[in-house]
C-alpha positions in Angstrom: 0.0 0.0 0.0 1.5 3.2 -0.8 2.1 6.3 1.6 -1.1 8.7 0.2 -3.3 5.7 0.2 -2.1 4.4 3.4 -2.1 8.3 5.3 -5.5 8.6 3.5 -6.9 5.7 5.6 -5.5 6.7 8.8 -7.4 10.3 8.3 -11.0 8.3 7.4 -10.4 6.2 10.8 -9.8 8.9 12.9 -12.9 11.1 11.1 -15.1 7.9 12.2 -14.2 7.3 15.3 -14.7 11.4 15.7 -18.1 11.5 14.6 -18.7 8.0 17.0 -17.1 10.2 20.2 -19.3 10.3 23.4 -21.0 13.8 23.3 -21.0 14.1 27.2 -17.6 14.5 28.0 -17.3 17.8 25.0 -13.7 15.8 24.1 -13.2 13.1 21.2 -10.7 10.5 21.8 -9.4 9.1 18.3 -7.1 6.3 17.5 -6.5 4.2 14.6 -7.8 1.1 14.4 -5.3 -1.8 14.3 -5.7 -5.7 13.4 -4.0 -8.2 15.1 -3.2 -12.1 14.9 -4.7 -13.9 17.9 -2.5 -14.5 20.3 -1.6 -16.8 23.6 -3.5 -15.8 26.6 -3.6 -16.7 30.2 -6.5 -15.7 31.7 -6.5 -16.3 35.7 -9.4 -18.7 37.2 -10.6 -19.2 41.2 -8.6 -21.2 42.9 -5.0 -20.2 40.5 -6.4 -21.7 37.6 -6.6 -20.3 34.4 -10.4 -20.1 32.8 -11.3 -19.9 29.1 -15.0 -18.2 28.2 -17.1 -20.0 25.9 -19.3 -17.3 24.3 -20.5 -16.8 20.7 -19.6 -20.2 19.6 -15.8 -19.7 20.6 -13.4 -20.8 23.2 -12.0 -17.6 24.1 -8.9 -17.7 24.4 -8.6 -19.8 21.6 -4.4 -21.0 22.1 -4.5 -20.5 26.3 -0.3 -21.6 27.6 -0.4 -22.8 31.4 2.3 -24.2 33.3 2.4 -28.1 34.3 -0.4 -28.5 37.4 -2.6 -26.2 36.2 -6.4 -26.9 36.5 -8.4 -24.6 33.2 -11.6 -23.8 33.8 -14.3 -23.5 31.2 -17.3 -21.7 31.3 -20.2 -21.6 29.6 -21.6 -18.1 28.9 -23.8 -19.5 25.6 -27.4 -20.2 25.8 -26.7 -23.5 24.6 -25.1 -26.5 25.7 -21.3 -27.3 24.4 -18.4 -29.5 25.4 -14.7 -29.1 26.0 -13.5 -32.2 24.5 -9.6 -33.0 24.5 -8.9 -34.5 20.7 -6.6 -37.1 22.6 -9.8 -38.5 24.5 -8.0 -36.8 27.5 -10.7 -35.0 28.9 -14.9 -34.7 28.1 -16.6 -32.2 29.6 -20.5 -30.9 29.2 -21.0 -27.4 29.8 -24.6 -26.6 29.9 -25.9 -23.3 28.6 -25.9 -20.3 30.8 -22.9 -20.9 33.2 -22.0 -24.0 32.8 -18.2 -25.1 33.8 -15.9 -27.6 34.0 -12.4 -28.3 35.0 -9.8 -30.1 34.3 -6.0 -30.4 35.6 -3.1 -30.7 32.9 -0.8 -32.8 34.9 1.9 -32.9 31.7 3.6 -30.7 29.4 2.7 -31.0 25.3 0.3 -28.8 22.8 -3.7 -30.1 23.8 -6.0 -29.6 20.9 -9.6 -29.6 21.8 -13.0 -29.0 20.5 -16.7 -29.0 21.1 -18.5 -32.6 20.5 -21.9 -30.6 19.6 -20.2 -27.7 17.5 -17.3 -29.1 15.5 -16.0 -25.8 14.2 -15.7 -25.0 17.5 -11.5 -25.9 18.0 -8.8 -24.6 20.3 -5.9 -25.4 22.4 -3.9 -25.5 25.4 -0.1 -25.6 26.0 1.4 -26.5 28.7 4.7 -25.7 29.5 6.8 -27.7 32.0 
């Protein structure tokens, strides 16, 4: 992308997100909007855990790293029911719509794909460093 095209698109950003400011405050906050590639979270559960949010038909985060011993927690903000399902048969667990959770503790280090028995497309993972 060239410079003019480029400085032209950073000018319609910030016009947007001018005309989108909150009136109350009489001051506009703008900054350029940004995309990023998803990256590794750790999110901390109760208990020192970590917990990943299924919402919207996603594990959120979708690439979570913990360290050995730790227990994830999934919950279950959909309306509808879902599982977190290790693809290595490790772990199965229902989470029922509206809150449901489960837990499990990764007691070894390696890359855990898992996935959603009842939504397919729903896929993510867990790393677990040692």
């Amino acid at each position: 992308m060239n410079l003019k095209r480029m400085a032209f698109l950073v000018v319609a950003v910030a016009l947007v997100a001018a005309a989108c400011g909150d009136d109350d405050s009489g001051s506009t906050t703008t900054t350029a909007a940004t995309t990023t590639a998803p990256t590794t979270a750790t999110t901390a559960a109760p208990g020192g855990g970590s917990a990943v949010t299924v919402q919207g038909f996603v594990f959120s985060p979708d690439d979570l790293a913990v360290s050995v011993g730790t227990t994830v927690t999934w919950t279950n903000q959909d309306g509808f029911d879902h599982t977190t399902t290790g693809d290595d048969g490790s772990w199965n667990g229902a989470l029922s719509g509206g809150g449901g959770s489960f837990e499990f503790t990764f007691d070894t280090a390696g890359t855990f794909a898992y996935h959603c028995n009842i939504h397919p497309s729903m896929t993510a993972t867990v790393t677990v460093e040692g």
